[in-house]
C-alpha atoms as a printed R data frame, in Angstrom:
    type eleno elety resid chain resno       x       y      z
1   ATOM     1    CA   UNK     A     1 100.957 182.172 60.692
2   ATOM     2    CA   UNK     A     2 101.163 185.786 60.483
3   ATOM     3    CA   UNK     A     3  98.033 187.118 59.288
4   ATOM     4    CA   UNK     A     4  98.235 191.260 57.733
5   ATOM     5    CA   UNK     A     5  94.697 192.359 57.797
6   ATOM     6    CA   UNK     A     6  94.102 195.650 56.571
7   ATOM     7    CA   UNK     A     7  90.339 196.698 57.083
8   ATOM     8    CA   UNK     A     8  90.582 200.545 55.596
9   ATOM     9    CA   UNK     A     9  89.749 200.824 52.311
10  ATOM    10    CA   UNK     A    10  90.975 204.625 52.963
11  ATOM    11    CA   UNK     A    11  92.667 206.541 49.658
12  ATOM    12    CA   UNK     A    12  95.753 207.077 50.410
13  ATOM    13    CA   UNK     A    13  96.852 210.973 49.868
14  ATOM    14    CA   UNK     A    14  98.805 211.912 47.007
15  ATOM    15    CA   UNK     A    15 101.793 213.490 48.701
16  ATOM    16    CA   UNK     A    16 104.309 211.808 50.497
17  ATOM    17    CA   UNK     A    17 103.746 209.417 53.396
18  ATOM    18    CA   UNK     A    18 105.720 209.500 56.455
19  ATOM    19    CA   UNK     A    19 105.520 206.038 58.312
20  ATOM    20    CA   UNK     A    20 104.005 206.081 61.777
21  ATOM    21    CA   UNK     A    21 105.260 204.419 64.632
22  ATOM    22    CA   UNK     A    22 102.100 201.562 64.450
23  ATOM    23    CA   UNK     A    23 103.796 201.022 60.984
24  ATOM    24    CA   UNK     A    24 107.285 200.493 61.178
25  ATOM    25    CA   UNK     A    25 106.920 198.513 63.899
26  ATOM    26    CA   UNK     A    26 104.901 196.319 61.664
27  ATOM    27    CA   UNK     A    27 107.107 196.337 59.161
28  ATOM    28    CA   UNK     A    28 110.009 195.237 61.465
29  ATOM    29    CA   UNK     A    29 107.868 192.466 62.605
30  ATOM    30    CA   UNK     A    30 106.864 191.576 58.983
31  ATOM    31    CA   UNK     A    31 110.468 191.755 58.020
32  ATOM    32    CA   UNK     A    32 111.896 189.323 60.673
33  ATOM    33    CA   UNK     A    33 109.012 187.247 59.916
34  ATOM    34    CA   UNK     A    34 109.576 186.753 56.099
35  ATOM    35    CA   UNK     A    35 113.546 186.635 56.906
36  ATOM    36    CA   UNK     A    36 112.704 183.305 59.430
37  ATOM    37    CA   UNK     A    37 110.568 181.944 56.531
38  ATOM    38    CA   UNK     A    38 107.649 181.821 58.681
39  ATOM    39    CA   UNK     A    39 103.994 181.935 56.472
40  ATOM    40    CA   UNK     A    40 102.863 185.300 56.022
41  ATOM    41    CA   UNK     A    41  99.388 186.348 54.475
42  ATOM    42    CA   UNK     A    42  97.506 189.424 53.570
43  ATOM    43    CA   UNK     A    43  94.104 189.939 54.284
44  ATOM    44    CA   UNK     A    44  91.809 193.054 52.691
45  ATOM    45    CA   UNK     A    45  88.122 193.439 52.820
46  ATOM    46    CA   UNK     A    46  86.358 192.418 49.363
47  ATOM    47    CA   UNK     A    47  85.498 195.935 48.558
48  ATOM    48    CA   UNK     A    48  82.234 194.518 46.464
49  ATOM    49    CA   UNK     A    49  80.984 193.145 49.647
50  ATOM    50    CA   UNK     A    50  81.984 196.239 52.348
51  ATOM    51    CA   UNK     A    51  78.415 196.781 54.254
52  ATOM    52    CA   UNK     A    52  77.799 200.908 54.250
53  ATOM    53    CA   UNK     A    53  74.888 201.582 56.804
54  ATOM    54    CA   UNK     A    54  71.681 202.315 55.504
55  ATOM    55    CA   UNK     A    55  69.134 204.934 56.339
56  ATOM    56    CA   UNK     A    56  66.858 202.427 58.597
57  ATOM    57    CA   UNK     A    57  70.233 201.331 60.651
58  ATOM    58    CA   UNK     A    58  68.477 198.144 61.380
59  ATOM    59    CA   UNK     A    59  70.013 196.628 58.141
60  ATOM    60    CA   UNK     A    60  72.827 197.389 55.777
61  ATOM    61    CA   UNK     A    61  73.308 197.189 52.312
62  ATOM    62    CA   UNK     A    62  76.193 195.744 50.221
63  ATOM    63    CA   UNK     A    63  77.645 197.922 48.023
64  ATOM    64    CA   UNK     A    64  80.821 198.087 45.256
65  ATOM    65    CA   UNK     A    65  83.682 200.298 45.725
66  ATOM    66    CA   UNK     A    66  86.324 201.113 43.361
67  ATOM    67    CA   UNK     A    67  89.558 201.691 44.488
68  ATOM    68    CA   UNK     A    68  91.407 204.036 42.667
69  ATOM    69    CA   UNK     A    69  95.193 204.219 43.626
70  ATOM    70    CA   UNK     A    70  97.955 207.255 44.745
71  ATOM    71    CA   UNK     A    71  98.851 209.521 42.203
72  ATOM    72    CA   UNK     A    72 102.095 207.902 43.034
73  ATOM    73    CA   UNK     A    73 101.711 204.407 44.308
74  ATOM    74    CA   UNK     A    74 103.467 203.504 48.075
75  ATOM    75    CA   UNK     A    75 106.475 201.306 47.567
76  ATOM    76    CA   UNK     A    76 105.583 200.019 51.307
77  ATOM    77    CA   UNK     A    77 102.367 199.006 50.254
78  ATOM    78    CA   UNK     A    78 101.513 195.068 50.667
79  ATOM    79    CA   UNK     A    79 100.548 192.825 49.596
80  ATOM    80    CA   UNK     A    80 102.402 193.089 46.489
81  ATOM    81    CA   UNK     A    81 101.604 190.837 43.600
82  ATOM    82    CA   UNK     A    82 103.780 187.826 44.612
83  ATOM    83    CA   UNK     A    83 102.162 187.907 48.237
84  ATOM    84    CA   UNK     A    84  99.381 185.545 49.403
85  ATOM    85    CA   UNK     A    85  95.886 187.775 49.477
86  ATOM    86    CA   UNK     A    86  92.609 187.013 50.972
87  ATOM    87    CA   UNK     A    87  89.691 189.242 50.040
88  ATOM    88    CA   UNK     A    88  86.837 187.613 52.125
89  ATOM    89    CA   UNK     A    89  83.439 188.161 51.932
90  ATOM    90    CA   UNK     A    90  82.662 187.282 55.686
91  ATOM    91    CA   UNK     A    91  83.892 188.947 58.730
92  ATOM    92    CA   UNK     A    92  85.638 185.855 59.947
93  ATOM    93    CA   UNK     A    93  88.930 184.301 58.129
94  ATOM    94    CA   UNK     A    94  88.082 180.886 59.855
95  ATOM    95    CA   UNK     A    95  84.748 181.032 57.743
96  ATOM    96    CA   UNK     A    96  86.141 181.760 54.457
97  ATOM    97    CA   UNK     A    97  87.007 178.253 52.940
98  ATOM    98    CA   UNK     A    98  90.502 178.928 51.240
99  ATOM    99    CA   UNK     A    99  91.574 180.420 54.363
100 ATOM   100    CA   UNK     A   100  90.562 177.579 56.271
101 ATOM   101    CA   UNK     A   101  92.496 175.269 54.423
102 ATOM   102    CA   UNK     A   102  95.690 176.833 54.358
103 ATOM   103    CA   UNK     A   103  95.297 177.472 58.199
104 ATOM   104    CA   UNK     A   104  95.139 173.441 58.352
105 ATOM   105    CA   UNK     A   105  97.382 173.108 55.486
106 ATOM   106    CA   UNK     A   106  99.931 174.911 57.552
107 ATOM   107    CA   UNK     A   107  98.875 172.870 60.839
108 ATOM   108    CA   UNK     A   108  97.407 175.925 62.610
109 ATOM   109    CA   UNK     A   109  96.447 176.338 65.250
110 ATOM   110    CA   UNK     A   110  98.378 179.708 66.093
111 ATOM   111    CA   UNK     A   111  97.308 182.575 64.130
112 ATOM   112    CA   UNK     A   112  99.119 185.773 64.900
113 ATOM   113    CA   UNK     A   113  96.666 188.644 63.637
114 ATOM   114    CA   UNK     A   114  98.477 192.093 62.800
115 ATOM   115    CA   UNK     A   115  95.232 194.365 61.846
116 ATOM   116    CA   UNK     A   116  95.519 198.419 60.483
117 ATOM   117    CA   UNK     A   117  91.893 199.115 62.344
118 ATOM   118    CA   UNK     A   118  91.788 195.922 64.483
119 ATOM   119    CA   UNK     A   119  88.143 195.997 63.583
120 ATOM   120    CA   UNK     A   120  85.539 193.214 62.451
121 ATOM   121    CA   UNK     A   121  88.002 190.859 60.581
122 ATOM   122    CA   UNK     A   122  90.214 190.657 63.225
123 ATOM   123    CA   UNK     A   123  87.371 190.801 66.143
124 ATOM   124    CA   UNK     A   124  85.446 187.784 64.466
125 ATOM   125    CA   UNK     A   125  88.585 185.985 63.549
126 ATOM   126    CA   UNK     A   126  89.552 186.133 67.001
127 ATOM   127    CA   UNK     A   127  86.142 185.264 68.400
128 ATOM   128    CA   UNK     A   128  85.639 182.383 65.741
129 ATOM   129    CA   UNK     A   129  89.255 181.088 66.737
130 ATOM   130    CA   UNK     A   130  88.481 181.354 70.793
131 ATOM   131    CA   UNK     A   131  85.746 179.498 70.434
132 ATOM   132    CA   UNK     A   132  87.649 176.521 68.221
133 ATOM   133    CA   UNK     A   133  90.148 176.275 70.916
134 ATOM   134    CA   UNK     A   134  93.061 178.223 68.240
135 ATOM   135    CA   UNK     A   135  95.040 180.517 70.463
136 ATOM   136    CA   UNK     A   136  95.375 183.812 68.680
137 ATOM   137    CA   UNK     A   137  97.564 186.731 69.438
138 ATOM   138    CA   UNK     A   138  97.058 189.956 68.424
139 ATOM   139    CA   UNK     A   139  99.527 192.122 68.285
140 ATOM   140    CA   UNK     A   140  98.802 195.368 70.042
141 ATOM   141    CA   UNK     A   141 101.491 198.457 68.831
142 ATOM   142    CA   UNK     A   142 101.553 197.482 65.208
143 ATOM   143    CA   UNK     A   143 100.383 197.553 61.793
144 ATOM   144    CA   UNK     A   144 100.679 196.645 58.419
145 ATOM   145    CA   UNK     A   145 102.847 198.013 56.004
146 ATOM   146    CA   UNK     A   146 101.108 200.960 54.467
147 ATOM   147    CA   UNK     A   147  99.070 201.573 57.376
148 ATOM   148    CA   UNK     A   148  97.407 205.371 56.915
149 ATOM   149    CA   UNK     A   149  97.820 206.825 60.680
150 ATOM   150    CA   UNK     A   150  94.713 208.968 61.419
151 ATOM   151    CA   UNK     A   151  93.210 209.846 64.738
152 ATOM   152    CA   UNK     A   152  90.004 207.766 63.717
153 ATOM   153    CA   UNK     A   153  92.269 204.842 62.943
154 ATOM   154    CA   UNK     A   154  94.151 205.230 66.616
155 ATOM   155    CA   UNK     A   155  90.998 205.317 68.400
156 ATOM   156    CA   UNK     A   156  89.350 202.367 66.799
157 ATOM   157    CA   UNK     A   157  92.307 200.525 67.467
158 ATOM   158    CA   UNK     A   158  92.575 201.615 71.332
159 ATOM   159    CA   UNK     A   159  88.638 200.910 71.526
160 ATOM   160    CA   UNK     A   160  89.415 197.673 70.328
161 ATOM   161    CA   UNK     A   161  91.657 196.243 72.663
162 ATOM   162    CA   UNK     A   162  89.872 195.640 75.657
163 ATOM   163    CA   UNK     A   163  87.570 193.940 73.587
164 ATOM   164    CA   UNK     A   164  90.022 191.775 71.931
165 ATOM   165    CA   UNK     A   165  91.638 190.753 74.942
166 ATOM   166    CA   UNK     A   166  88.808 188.318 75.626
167 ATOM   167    CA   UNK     A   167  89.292 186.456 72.773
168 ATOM   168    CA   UNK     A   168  93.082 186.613 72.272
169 ATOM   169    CA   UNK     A   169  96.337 187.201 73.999
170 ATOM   170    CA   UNK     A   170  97.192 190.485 73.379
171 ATOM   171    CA   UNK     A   171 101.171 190.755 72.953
172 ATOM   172    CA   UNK     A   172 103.770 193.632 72.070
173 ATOM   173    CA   UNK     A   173 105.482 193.642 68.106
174 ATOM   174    CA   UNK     A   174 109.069 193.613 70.877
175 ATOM   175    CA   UNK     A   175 107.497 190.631 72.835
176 ATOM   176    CA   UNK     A   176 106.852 188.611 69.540
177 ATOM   177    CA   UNK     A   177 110.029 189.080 67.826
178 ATOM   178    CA   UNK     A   178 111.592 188.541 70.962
179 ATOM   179    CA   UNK     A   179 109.851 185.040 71.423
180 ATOM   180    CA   UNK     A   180 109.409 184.017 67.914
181 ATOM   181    CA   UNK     A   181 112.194 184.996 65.970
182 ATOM   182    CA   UNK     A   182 115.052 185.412 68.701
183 ATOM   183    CA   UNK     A   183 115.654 189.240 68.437
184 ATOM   184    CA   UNK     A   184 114.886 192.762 69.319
């Protein structure tokens, strides 16, 4: 299962958007993913339950966010209203319940995560599924479709990765669509 896990709740900016490179090659990946008919969700951070630090920074406090849109909305944007979305309220997908079952639903135990920030959904996802014996990739040079390229956004992700490697198998948007759906 592919699993699109956007972690930015970032507004977009009201002029045009050019894709970056961590973007298109997630929407190639995405694209010869759907076109194999291969499970594909989206995941996004329930923005009622996004932790902001507090003053103390030995706690944190839960608090609402609206999210307004684009003065004109991104046509790459996902999910999109037909597409499977998970908002959890926990860090870790193999915690929320409805996730859980459609990961066994599906007969696991690969997940294949594909994060904007590769930050704490991913990092617990991957931790939660190392420690249940689920391999887990996570692919390394790519991100969801209306992924907002900014420098903070490259350096979390490059932070990230040493981390993340281990947990999961760390694997190229080329390597996967070379192994898993037979092309370049």
């Amino acid at each position: 299962m592919l699993v699109c896990v956007t972690e930015s709740l970032r507004e977009p900016p009201s002029g045009p958007l050019a894709a970056s490179a961590l973007e298109a090659a997630g929407s190639k990946l995405l694209g010869r993913w759907e076109n194999a008919d291969w499970p594909a969700v989206f995941v996004e951070p329930d923005p009622a339950f996004r932790l902001t630090p507090s003053y103390s920074m030995s706690d944190s406090v839960a608090v609402g966010r609206e999210r307004g849109g684009p003065a004109r909305p991104d046509p790459r944007r996902r999910p999109k209203p037909d597409d499977f979305l998970f908002q959890p309220r926990r860090p870790s997908l193999l915690r929320h319940g409805g996730f859980a079952r459609l990961f066994e639903t599906l007969g696991g135990p690969l997940l294949i995560l594909l994060g904007d920030e590769l930050g704490e959904i991913v990092l617990q996802t991957a931790i939660d599924g190392f420690l249940a014996s689920h391999p887990i990739i996570v692919v390394k040079d790519a991100a969801p479709p209306g992924f907002m390229s900014s420098a903070e956004a490259e350096a979390a992700r490059l932070s990230a990765l040493p981390l993340l490697s281990c947990f999961a198998r760390l694997m190229s948007a080329a390597e996967l669509m070379r192994d898993w759906t037979g092309a370049d």
